[in-house]
N, C-alpha and C positions, 0 to 999 in steps of 0.2 A: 471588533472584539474588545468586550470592555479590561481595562489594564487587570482589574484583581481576577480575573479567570485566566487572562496571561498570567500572572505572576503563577497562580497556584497549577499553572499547565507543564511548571520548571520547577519543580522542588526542590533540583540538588544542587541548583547555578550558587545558591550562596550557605549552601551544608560545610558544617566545619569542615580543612583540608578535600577542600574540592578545589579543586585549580576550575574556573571560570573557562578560560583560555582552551582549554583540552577539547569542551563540548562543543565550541563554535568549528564551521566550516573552515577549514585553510583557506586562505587567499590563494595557494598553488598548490589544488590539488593534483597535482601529474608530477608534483613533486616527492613521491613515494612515499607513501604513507600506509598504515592498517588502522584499522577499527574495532572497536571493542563495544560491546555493551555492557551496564551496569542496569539489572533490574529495579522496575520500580514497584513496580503491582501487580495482580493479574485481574482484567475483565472475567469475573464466572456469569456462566451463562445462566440464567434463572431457571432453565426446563435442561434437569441433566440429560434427557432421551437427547440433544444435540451433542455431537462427538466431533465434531473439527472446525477448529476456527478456520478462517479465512479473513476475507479483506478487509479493511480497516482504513480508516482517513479520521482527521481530527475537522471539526467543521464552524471553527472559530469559537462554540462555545460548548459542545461534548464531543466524545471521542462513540463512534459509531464501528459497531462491528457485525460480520454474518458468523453465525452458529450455522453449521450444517448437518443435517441427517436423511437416510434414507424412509420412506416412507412405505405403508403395505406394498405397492403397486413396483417399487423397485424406483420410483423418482426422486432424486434430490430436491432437495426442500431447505428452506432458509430461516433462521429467525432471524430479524435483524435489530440489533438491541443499542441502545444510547448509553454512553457512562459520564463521570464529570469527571475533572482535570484528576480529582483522588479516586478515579475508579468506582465509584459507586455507581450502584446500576437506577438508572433513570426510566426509560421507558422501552417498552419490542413491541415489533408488531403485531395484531390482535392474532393472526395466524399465520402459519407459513407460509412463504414467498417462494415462488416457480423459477427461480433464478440460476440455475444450469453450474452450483459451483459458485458463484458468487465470490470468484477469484479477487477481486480488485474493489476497490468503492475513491471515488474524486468526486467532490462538493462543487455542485453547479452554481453561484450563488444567483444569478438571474433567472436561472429556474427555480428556486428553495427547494432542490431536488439532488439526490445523490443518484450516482450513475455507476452504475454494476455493472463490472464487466463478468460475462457467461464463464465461457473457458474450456469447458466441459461438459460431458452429458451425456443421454441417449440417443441423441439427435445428432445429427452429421452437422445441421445448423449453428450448432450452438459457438462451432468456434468463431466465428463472425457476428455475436449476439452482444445485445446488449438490452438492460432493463432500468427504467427512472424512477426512483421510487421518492415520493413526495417526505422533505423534511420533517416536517410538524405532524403528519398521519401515519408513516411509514406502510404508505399503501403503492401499489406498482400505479403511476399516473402515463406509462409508456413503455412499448417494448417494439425493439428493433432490429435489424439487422443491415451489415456494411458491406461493401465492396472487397472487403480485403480479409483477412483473417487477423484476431488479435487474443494473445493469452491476458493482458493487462493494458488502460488505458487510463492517460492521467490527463488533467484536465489545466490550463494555465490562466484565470483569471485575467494577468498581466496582459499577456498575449493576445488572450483570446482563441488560443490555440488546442489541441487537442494531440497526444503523441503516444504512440504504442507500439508497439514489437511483436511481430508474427511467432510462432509457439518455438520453435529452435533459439530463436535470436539471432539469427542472420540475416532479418529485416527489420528497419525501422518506417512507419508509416508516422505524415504529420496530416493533420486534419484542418478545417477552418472551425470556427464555433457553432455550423450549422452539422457539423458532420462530413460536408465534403471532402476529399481526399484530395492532399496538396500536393504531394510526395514519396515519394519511397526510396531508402537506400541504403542498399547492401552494405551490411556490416558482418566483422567476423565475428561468427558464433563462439559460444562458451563451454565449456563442457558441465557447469553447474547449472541447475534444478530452477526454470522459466518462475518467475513467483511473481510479487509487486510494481506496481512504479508510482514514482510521485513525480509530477513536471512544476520544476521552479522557472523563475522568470529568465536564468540565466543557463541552467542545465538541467536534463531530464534524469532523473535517478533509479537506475533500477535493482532491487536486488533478488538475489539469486541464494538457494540454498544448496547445498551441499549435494554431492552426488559423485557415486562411480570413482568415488576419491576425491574428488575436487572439492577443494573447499569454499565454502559460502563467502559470496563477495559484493559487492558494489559496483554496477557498472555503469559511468557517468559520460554523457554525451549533450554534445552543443547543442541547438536547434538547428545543427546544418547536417548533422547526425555524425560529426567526428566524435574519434571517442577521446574524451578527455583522462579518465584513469579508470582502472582499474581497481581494487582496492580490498586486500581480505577482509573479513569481520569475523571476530570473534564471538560467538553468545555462550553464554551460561550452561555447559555441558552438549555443546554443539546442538541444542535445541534447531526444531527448521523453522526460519525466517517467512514470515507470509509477505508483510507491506511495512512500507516506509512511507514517513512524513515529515516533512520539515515545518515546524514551528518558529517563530519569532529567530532563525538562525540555525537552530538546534535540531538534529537528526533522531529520530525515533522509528523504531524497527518492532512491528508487532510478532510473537510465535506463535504457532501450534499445538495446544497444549490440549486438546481433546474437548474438553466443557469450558475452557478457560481460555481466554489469549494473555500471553505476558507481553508485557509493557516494557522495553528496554532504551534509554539513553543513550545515545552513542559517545567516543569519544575518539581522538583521531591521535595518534605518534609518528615520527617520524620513524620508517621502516630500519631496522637495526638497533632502536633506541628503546 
């Protein structure tokens, strides 16, 4: 990733009375902390007939997102659009994509391939689906299905690994980088709204949006699937949370905003403060 598309992927790290310090990850997050976001932008989606954003991943040089809408026949249907570090919109696919919901998107870089996770649909299949759609043509170049069932799946460069969570959250699955299934293991479910994940080298991060009361939060776990915190988040008039990305340190939480996703910052306090 070349530096001046990092620099302009952080706009606010050195904005007058930004504390630096705030946007970075805690070294102990299980040390009780909440989350906040500060908007930055919003992704609009070029074709207003799409009405719900979805998933979203940053892919070291734009920020890619799924627009969804139903089509005559009653099927979901995708556009899947490019933006730059300021949100401007760069390129979508020539036509709609068969992608079941297009819950999730993690950047393959040895494939130059984004991988969409299903999630939903008309089809029983779909919650064990998954679609590859080529970087540079935003054309489907694969589509699959798993052994296991997954709402969202993140992909680990580092590792080589591959990690996701069955639709309640009471499991976690980890994968190898062919897809095989390494693992599984019972964790306790949440009572907030199954959404994103993004897998860092050192923790997998999932967030959850609001639901039935419960507030939208952060749920962070080792690669051994303990869970490390917990953690509220805040957004901008409780908007719902689709995906998270970690950048150069820095947590970013995309929402739901119908033709638009917004773009928010994270920033972390210590709980009480």
């Amino acid at each position: 990733m070349a530096l001046t598309a990092l620099m302009a992927a952080l706009p606010l790290l050195s904005a007058p009375g930004c504390n630096r310090e705030n946007y970075r990850i805690p070294a102990d997050l299980a040390g009780g902390y909440t989350a906040s976001g500060q908007k930055l932008f919003d992704f609009v989606c070029p074709d207003n007939a799409y009405t719900t954003a979805q998933g979203c991943c940053f892919d070291g040089d734009n920020w890619v997102v799924a627009f969804n809408r139903f089509d005559v026949t009653g099927e979901e249907c995708t556009l899947l659009c490019k933006f730059d570090t300021k949100g401007n919109f760069v390129q979508c696919s020539n036509s709609p994509l068969y992608m079941e919901h297009a819950n999730n998107i993690t950047f393959l870089p040895l494939r130059n391939a984004y991988y969409v996770t299903s999630c939903q649909g008309t089809k029983t299949e779909c919650w064990n689906g998954y679609t590859l759609v080529d970087k540079d043509a935003l054309k489907i170049i694969e589509k699959g299905r798993l052994e296991q069932p997954f709402f969202a799946m993140g992909y680990c460069p580092d590792r080589q690994q591959f990690a996701s969570a069955r639709w309640t959250g009471s499991t976690l699955d980890f994968w190898d980088s062919e897809l095989n299934h390494l693992k599984a293991r019972d964790v306790t479910p949440s009572g907030t709204l199954s959404q994103g994940v993004f897998a860092a080298d050192n923790a997998v991060w999932f967030v959850r949006s609001s639901q039935n009361g419960f507030h939208q939060e952060f749920l962070i776990y080792d690669w051994n699937g303990e869970l490390i915190a917990s953690i509220p988040l805040d957004l901008e008039n409780d908007v719902e949370s689709e995906a998270v990305n970690i950048v150069d340190g820095v947590v970013y939480v995309t929402s739901n905003g119908g033709n638009r996703a917004s773009l928010f910052k994270v920033s972390f306090s210590k709980s009480g403060k």
